[in-house]
C-alpha positions as CSV (number, residue, x, y, z in Angstrom):
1,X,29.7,-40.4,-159.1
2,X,32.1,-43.3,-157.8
3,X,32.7,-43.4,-154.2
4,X,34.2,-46.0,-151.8
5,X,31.7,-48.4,-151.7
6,X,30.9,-48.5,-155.7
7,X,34.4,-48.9,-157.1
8,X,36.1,-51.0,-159.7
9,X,37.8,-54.4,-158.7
10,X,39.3,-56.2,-161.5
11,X,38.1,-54.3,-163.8
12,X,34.4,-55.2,-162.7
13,X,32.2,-52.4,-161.1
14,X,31.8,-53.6,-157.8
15,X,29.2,-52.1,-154.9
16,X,31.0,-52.9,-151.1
17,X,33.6,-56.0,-152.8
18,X,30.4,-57.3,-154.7
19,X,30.5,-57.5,-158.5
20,X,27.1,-56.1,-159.7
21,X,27.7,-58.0,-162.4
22,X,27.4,-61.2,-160.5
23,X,24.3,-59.9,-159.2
24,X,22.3,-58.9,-162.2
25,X,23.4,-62.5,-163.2
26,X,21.1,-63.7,-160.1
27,X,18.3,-61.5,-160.6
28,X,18.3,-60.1,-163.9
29,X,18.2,-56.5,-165.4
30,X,16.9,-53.5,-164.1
31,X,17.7,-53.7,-160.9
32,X,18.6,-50.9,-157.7
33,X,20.9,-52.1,-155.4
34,X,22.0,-50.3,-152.3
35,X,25.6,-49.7,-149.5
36,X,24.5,-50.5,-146.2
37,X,27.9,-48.9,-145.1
38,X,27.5,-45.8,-147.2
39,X,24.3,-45.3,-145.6
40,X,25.6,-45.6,-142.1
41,X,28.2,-43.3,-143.1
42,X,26.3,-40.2,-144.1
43,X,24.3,-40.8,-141.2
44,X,27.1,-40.5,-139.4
45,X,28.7,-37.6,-141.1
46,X,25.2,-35.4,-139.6
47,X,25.6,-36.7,-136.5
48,X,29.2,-36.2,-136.1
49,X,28.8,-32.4,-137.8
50,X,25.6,-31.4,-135.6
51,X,26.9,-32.9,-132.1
52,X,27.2,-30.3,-130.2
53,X,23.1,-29.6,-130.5
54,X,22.0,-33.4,-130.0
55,X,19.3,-32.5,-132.8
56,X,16.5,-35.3,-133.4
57,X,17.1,-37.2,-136.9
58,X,14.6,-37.4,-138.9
59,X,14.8,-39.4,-142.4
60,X,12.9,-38.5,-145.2
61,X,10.7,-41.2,-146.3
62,X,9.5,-40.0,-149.5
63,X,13.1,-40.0,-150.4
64,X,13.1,-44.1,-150.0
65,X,10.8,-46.2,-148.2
66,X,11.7,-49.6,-148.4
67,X,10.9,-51.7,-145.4
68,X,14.8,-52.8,-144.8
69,X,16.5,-49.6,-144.9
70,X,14.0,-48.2,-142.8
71,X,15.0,-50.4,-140.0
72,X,18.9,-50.1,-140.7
73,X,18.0,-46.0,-139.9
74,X,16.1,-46.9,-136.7
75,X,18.8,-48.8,-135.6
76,X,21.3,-46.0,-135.9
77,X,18.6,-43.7,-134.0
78,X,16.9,-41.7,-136.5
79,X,13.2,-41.2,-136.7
80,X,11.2,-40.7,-139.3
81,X,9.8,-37.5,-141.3
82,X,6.8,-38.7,-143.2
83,X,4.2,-37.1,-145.6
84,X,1.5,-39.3,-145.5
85,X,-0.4,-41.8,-143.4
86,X,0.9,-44.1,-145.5
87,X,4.3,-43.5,-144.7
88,X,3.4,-43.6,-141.3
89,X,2.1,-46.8,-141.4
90,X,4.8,-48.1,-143.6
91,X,7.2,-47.1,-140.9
92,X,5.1,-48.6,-137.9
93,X,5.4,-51.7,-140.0
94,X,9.4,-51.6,-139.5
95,X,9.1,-51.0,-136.4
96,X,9.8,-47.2,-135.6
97,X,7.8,-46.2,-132.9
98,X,4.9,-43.6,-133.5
99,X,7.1,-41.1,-131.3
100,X,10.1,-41.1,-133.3
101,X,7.9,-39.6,-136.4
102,X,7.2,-36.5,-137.7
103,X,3.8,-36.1,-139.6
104,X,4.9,-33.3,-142.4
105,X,3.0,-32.6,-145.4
106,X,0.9,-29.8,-147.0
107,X,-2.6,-31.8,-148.0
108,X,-3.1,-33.9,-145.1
109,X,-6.9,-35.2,-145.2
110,X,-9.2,-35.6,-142.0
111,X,-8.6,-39.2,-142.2
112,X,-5.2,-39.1,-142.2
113,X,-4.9,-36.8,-139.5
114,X,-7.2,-39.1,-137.4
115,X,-5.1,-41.8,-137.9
116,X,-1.8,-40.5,-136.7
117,X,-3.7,-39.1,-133.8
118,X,-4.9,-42.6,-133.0
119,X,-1.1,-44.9,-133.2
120,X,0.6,-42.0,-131.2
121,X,2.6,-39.9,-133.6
122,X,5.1,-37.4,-131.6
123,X,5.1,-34.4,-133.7
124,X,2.9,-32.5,-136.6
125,X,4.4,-29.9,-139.0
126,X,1.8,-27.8,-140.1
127,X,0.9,-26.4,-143.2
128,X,-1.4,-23.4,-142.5
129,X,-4.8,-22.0,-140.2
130,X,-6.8,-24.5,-142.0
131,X,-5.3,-27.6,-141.0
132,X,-4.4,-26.3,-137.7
133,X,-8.4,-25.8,-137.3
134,X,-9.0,-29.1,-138.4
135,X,-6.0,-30.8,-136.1
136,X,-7.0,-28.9,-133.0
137,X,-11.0,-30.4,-133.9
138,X,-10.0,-34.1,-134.2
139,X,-7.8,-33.8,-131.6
140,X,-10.4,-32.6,-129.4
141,X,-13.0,-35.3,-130.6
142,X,-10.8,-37.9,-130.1
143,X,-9.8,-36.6,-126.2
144,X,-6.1,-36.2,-127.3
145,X,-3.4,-33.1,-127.6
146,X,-1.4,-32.8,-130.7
147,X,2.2,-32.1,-130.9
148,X,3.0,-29.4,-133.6
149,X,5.4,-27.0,-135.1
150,X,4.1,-23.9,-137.3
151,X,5.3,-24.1,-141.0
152,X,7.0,-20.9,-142.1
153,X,7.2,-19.9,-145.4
154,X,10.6,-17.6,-144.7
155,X,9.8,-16.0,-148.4
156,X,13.7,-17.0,-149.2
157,X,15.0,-17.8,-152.8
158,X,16.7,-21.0,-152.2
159,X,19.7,-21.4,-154.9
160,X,18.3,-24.4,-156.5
161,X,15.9,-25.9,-159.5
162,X,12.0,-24.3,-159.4
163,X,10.9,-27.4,-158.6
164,X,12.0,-28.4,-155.7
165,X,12.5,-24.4,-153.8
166,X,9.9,-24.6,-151.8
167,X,10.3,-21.3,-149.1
168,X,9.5,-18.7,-151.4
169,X,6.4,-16.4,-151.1
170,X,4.8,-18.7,-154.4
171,X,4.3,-21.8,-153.2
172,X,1.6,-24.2,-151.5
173,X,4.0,-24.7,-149.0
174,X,3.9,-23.1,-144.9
175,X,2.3,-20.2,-143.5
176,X,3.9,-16.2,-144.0
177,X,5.4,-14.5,-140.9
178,X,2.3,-12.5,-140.4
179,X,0.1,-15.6,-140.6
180,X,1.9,-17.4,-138.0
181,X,1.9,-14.1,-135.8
182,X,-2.0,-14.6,-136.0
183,X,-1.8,-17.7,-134.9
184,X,0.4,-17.6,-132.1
185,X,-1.1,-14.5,-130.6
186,X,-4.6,-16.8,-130.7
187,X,-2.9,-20.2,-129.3
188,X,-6.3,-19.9,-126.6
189,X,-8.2,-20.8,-129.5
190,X,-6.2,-24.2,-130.4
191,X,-6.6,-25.8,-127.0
192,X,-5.9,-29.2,-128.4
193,X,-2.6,-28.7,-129.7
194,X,0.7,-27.7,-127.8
195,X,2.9,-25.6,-130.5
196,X,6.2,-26.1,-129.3
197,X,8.0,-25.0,-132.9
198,X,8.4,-23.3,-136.2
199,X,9.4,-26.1,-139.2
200,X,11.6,-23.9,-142.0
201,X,12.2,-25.9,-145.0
202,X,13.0,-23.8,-148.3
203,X,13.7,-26.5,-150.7
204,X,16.7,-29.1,-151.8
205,X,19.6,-29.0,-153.1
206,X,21.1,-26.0,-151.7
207,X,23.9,-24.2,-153.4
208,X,24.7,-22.3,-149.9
209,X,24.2,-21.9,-146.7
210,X,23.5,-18.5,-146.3
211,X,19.4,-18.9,-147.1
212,X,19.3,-22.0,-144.2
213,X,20.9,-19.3,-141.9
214,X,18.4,-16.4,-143.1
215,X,15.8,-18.7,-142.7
216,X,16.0,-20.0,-139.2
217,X,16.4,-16.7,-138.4
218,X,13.2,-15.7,-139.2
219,X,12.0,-18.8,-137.2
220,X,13.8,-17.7,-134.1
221,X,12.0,-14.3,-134.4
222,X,8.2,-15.7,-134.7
223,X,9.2,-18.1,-131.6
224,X,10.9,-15.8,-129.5
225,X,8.4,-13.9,-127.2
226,X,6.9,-17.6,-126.3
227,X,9.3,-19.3,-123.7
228,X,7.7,-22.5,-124.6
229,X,8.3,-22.9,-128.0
230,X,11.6,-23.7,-128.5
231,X,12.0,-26.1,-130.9
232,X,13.6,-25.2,-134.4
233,X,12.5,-28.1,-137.5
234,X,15.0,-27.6,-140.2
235,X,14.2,-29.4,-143.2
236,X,15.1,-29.4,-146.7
237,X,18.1,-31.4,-146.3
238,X,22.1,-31.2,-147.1
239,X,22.7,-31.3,-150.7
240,X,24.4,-34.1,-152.8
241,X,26.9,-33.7,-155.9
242,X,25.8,-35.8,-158.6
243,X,28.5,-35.1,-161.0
244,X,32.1,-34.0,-160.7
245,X,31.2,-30.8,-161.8
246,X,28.3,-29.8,-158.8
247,X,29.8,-28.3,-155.6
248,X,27.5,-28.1,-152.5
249,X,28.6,-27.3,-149.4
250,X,29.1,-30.5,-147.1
251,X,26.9,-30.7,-143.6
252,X,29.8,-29.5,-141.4
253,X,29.7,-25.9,-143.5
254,X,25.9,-26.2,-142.3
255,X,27.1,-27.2,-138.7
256,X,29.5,-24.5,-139.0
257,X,26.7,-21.4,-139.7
258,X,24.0,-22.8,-137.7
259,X,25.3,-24.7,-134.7
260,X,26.1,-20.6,-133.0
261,X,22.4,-19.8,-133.6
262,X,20.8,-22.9,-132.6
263,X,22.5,-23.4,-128.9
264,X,19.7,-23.1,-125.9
265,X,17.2,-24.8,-128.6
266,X,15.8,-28.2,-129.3
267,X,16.5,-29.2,-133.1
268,X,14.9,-31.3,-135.1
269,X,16.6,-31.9,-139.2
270,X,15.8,-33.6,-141.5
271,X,18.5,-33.9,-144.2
272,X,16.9,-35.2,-146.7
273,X,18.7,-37.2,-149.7
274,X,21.7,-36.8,-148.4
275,X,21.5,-40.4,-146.3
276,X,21.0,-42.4,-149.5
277,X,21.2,-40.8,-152.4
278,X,25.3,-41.9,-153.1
279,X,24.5,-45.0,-151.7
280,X,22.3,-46.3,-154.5
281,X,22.4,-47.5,-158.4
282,X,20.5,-48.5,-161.1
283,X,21.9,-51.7,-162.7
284,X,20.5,-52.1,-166.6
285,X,21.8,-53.9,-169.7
286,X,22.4,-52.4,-173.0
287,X,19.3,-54.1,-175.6
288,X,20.4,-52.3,-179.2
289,X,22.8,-49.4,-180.2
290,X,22.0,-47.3,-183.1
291,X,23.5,-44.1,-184.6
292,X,20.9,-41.1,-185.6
293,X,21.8,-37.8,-187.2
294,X,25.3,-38.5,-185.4
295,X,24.1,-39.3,-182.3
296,X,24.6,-42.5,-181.0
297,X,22.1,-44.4,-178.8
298,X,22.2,-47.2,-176.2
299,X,19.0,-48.2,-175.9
300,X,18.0,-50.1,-172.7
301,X,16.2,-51.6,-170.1
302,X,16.0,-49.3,-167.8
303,X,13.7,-46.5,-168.5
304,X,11.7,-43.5,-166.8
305,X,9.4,-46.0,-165.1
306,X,12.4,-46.9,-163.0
307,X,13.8,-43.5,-162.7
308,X,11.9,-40.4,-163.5
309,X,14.1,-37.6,-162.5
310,X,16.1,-37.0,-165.6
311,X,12.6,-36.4,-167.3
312,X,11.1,-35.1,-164.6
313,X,13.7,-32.6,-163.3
314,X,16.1,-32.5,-165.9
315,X,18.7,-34.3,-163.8
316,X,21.9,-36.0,-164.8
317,X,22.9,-39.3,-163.3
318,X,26.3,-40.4,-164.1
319,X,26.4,-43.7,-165.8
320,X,29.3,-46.2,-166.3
321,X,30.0,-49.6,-167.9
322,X,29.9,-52.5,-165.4
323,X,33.5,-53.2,-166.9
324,X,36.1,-50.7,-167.3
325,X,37.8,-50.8,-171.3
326,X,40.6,-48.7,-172.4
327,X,38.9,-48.5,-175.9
328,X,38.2,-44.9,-176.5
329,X,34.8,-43.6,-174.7
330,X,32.3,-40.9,-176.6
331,X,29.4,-39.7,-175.6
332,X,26.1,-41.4,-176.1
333,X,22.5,-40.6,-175.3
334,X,21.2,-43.4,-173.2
335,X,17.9,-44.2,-173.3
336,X,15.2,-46.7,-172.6
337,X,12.1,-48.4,-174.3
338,X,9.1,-46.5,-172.8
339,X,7.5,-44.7,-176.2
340,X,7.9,-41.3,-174.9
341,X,10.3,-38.7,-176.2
342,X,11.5,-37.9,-172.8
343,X,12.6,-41.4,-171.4
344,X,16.0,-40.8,-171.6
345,X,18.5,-41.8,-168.2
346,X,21.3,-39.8,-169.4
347,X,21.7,-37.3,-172.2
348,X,25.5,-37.0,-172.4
349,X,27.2,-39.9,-171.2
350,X,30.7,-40.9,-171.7
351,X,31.0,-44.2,-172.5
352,X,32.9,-46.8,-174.4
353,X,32.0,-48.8,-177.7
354,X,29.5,-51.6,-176.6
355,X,27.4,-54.5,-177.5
356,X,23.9,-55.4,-176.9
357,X,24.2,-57.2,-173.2
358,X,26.6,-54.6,-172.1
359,X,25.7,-54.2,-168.1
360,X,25.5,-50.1,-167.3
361,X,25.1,-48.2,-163.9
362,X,23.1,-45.2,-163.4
363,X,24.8,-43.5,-160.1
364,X,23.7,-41.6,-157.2
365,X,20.0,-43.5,-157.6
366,X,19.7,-43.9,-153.8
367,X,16.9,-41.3,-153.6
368,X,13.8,-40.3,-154.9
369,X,14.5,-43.6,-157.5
370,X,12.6,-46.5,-156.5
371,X,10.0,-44.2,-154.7
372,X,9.2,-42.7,-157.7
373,X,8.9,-45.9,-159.6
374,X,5.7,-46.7,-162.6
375,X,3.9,-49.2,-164.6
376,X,3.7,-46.8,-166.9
377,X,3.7,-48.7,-169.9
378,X,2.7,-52.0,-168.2
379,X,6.3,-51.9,-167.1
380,X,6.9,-54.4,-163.7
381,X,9.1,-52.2,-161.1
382,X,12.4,-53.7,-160.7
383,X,13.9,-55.4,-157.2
384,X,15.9,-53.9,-154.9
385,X,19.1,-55.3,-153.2
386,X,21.1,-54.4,-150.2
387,X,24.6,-55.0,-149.6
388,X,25.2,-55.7,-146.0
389,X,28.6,-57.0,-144.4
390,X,29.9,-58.9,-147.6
391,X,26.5,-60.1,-148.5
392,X,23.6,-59.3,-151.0
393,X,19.8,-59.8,-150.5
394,X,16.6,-59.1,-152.5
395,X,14.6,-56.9,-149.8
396,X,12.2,-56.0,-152.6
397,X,11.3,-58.8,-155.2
398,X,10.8,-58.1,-159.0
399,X,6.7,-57.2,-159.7
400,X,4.9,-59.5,-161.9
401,X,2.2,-58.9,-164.7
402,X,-0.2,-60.6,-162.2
403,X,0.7,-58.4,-159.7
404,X,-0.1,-55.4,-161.9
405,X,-4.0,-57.0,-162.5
406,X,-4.4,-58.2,-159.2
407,X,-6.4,-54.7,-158.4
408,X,-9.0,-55.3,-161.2
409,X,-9.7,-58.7,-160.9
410,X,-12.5,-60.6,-158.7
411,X,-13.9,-56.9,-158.0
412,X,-17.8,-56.6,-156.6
413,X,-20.5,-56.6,-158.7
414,X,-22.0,-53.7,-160.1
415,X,-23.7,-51.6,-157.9
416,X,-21.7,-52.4,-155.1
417,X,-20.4,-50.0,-153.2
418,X,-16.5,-49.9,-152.8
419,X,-15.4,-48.9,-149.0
420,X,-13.1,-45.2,-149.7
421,X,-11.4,-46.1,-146.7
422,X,-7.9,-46.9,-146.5
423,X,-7.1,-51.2,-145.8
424,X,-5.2,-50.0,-142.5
């Protein structure tokens, strides 16, 4: 959907007073271009909603990583939730410090576990008796105490796609009630990690409150008869409308149900794609238009390799022409050049009679877009700009075929061995 900061200005489709037409000009089709303000905004929409509990922040890296809008999060004061030591270290490298992150994740590997042990991170969710084993092990090897919340699995149907509900009793995800009973009624046996909370996260894209609520609940019960662990993780996020149609409730409805329960504990949330997912786009241009069994099809630059989640999850992105027309608008399949039957950006869009050149916009492509990029195909991923104060910069450059070979070429000779470590 349109919002504030991507609106139409004589007639052009504009992001923050910048034409995007202008833009692709510069730097060519596809490209993702992101609203510094509306990013500040949402983050300040949580924090306005949740003040009363002073909750830690935590942004959801796997949601967008890019170097620069980590750093425009820091500086509003919200830490990082990563999933891997790669995200960690992608974060160091903006310049969050190791404190301010939470290591989250279900597979985390010896390796990885070591290494966030070793920069300082402040805070581990985990993910079941196993890795807590493993955690307390390293931890003790390497002289250190680890910071962790337990991972409950609150058995709760989240409202939302199979996909991504992640708190019911049949998935990979946290540990059940009784499991983390075990656990906490053995803590002797984990000297080298303080468990200071339970981390309830039951998927995205919530269509109400009330699971949130029934799940921290159940966290409050497994945490109660242990004065020192008082720290609630709520993750998951606050949903985001994509279309006109899709009503979620807003953080304050959150704030609303949860803020009562949560005073005389620490909070930690995570909220997900709700800090950038309205505050991003994908900018392509319309290559050929053809009409099939009464269908017509704009076929275009952008594909799947830029943005898998209509294939992936099903998910509708509204998409507009870069200029408005008053010529009647139909609906159109919109589609890209990827040979798979499933590269499609929009199945159903309404749009008006255009011509090969024609500049489009896929909406609400602020998270889980870039992140999930390919070179599927042999497909280079696409730049990224950010729209800051009446400017526009390239904080991620457009890949090149060379960078695409760059991992097979001048490799060892046979019978070399290749180091498994990560280059960190």
């Amino acid at each position: 959907m349109l919002n504030e900061h991507f609106t139409y200005l004589n007639g052009v489709l504009c992001c923050d007073g910048i034409s995007l037409d202008s833009i692709a000009d510069a730097v060519g089709t596809p490209f993702y271009v992101y609203s510094a303000a509306r990013i500040r905004a949402n983050v300040h929409q949580i924090q306005k909603a949740f003040a009363a509990l002073n909750p830690a922040i935590h942004y959801s890296l796997k949601a967008n990583a890019n170097l620069s809008l980590i750093r425009l999060l820091h500086e509003q004061k919200i830490g990082m939730d990563a999933v891997s030591a790669g995200e960690i270290y992608r974060a160091l490298q903006a310049g969050v410090p190791a404190e301010n992150i939470v290591y989250a994740g279900v597979g985390k590997t010896a390796d990885e576990i070591r290494y966030a042990l070793e920069v300082g991170v402040g805070w581990f969710n985990v993910e079941s008796g196993g890795e807590l084993a493993s955690l307390n092990q390293i931890a003790g090897e390497m002289g250190k105490t680890a910071v962790a919340a337990l991972r409950l699995n609150p058995d709760v149907q989240a409202q939302t796609h199979h996909h991504i509900a992640t708190g019911h009793g049949g998935t990979k995800f946290g540990m059940s009630a009784e499991t983390i009973k075990r656990i906490l009624a053995n803590r002797a046996d984990y000297f080298h990690v303080h468990i200071q909370g339970i981390h309830v996260h039951i998927g995205s894209q919530l269509a109400d409150v009330q699971a949130t609520v029934e799940a921290v609940k159940r966290a409050q019960a497994l945490a109660e008869p242990y004065s020192d662990i008082r720290t609630i993780n709520i993750g998951g996020g606050f949903p985001v409308p994509y279309t006109e149609q899709d009503h979620y409730p807003v953080p304050q409805e959150f704030a609303n149900a949860l803020v009562p329960l949560l005073h005389g504990w620490n909070v930690k949330l995570e909220p997900g794609r709700f800090i950038v997912a309205n505050a991003g786009a994908l900018v392509i241009s319309t290559l050929y238009i053809k009409i099939q069994e009464g269908r017509r099809f704009i076929i275009t630059d952008g594909s799947m390799t830029e943005l898998i989640r209509p294939a992936l999850y099903e998910a509708v992105h509204p998409v507009y022409s870069v200029y408005q027309s008053d010529e009647q608008a139909t609906e159109a399949m919109v589609v890209g050049p990827v040979c798979e039957s499933a590269d499609m950006l929009s199945r159903s869009a309404v749009l008006p009679p255009l011509q090969p050149g024609a500049r489009l916009v896929v909406m609400m492509a602020g998270a889980y877009g870039m992140v999930m990029a390919s070179n599927y195909n042999m497909r280079t991923r696409p730049p990224e700009i950010l729209i800051e104060n009446g400017h526009w910069r390239v904080i991620r450059r457009r890949e090149t075929w060379q960078d695409l070979l760059q991992f097979e070429q001048n490799l060892p000779l046979s019978g070399e061995r290749l180091s498994k470590k990560n280059p960190l």
